[in-house]
N, CA and C atoms as a LAMMPS dump frame, in Angstrom:
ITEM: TIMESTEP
0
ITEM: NUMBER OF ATOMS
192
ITEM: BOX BOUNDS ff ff ff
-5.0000000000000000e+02 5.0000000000000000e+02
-5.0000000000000000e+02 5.0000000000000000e+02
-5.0000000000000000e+02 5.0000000000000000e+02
ITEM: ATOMS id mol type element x y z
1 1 1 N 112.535 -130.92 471.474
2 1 2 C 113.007 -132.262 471.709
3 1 3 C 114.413 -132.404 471.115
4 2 1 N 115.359 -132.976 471.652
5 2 2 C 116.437 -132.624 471.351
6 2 3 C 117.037 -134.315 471.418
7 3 1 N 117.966 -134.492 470.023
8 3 2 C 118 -135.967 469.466
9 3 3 C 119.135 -136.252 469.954
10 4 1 N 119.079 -137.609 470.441
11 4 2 C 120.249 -138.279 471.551
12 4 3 C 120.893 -139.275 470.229
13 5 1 N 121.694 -139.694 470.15
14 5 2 C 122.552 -140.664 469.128
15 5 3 C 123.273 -141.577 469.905
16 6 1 N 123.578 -142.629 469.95
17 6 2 C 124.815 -143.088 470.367
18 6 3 C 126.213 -143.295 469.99
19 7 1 N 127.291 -143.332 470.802
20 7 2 C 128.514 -143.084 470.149
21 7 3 C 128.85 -143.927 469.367
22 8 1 N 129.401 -143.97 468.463
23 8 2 C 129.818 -145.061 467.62
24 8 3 C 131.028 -145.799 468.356
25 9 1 N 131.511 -145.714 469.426
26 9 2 C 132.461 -146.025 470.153
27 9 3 C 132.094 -147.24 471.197
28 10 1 N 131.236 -146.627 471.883
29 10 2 C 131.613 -147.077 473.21
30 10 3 C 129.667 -147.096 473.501
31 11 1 N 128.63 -146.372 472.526
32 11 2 C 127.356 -146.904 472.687
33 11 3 C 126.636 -146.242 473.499
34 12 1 N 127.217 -144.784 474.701
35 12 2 C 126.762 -143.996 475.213
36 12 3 C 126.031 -143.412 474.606
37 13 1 N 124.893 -142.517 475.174
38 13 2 C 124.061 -141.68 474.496
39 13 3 C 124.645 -140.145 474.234
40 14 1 N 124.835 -140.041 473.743
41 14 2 C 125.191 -138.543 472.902
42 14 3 C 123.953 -137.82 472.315
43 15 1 N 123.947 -136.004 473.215
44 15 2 C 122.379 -135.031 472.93
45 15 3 C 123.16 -134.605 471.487
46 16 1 N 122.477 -134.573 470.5
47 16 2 C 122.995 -133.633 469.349
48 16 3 C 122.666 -132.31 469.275
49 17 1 N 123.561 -131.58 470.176
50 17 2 C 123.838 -130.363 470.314
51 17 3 C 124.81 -129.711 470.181
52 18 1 N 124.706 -128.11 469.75
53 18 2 C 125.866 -127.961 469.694
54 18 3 C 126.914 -127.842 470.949
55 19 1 N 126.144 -127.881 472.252
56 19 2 C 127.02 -128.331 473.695
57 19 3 C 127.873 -129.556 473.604
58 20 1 N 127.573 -130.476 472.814
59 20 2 C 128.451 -132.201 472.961
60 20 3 C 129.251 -131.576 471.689
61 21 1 N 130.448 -131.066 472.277
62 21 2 C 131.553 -130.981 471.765
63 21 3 C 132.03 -132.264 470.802
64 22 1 N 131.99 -133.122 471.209
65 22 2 C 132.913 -134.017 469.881
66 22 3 C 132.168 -135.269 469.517
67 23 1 N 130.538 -134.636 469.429
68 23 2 C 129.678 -135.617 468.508
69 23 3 C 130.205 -136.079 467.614
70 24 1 N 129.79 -137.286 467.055
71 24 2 C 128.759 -138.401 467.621
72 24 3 C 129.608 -138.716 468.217
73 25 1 N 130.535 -138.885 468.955
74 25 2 C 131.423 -139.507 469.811
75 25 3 C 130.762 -138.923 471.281
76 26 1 N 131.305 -139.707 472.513
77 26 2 C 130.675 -139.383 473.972
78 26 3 C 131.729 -138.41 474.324
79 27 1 N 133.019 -138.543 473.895
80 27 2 C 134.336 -138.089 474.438
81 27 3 C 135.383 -137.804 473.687
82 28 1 N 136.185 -137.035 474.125
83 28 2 C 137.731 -136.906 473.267
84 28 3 C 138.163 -138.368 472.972
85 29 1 N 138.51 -138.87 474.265
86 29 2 C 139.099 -140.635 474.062
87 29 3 C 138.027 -141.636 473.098
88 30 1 N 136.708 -141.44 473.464
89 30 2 C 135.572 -142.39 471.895
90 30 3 C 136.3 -142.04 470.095
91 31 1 N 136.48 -140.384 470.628
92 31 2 C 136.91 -139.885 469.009
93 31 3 C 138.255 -140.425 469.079
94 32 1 N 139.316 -140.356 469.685
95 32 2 C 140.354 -140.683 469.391
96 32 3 C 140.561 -142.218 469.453
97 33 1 N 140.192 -143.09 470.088
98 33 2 C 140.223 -144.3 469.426
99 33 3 C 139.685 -144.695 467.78
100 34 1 N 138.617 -143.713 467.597
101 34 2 C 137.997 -143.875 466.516
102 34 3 C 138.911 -143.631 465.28
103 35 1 N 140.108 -142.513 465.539
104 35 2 C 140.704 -141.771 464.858
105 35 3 C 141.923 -142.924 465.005
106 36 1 N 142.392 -143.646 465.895
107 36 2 C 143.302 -144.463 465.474
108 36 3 C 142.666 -145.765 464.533
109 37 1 N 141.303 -146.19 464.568
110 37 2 C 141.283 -147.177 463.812
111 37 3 C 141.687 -146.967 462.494
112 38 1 N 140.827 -145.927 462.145
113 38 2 C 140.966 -145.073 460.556
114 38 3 C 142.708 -145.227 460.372
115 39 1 N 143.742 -144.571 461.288
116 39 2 C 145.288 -144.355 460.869
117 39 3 C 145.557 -145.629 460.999
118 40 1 N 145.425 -146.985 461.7
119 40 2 C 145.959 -148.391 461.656
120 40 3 C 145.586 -149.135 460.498
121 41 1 N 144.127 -148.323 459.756
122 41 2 C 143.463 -148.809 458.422
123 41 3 C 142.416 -150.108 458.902
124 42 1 N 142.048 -150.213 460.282
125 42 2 C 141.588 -151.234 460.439
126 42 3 C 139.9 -151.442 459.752
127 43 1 N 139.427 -149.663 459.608
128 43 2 C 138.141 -149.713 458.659
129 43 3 C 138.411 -149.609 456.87
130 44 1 N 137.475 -150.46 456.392
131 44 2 C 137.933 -151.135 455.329
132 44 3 C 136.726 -151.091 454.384
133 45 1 N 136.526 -150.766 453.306
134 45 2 C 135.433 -151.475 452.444
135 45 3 C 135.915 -152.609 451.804
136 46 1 N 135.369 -153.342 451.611
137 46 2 C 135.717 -154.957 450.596
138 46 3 C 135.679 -154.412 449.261
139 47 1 N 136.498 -154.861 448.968
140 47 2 C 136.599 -154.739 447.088
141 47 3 C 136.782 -155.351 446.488
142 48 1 N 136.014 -155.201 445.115
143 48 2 C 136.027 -156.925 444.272
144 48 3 C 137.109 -156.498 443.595
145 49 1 N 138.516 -157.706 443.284
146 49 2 C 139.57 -158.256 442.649
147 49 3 C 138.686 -157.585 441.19
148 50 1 N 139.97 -156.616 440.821
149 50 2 C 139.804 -156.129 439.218
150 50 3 C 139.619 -157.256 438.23
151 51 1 N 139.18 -157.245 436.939
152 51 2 C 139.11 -158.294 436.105
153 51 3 C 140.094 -158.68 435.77
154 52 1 N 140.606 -159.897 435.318
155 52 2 C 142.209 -160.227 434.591
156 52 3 C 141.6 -159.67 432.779
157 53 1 N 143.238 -159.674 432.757
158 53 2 C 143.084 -158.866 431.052
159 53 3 C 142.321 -159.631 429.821
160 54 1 N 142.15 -160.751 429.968
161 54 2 C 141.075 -161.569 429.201
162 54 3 C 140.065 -161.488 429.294
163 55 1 N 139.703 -161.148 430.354
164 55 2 C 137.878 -161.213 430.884
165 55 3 C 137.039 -159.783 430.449
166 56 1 N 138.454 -158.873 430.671
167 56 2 C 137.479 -157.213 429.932
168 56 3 C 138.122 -157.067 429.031
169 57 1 N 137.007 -156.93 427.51
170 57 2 C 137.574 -156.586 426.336
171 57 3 C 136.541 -155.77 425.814
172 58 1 N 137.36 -154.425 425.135
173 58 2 C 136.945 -153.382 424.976
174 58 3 C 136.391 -153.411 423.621
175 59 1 N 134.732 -152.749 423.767
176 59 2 C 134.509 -153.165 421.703
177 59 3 C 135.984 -152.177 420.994
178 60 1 N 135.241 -152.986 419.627
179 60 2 C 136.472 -152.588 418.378
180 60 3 C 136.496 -151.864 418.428
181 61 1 N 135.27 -150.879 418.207
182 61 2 C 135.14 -149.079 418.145
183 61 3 C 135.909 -148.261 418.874
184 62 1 N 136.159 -148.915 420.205
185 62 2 C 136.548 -148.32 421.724
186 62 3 C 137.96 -147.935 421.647
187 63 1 N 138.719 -149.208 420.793
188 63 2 C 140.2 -149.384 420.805
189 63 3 C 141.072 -148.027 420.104
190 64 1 N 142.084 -147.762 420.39
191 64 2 C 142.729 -146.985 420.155
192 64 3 C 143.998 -147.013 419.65
């Protein structure tokens, strides 16, 4: 039995084999759009705003 995925692109079914050349993608063009989001930076994790310098204070011991 041989496991189908869909593209992260475009939602086609993709066999996971080593025949589908540019899994998980359906196509050269699925991967390469994919590959421009990444270079435009449009995928992103959220990140929490560092602490301001009042809010983290290091014990006494710690200080240097």
């Amino acid at each position: 039995m041989t496991k189908a995925v869909a593209c992260p692109q475009c939602g086609a079914k993709v066999e996971w084999t080593p025949a589908s050349r540019f899994r998980p993608f359906c196509s050269e063009r699925c991967k390469l759009i994919d590959l421009g989001q990444w270079a435009a930076e449009r995928y992103r994790v959220p990140a929490e705003d560092p602490p301001e310098d009042g809010d983290a204070q290091e014990p006494e011991d710690k200080r240097y």
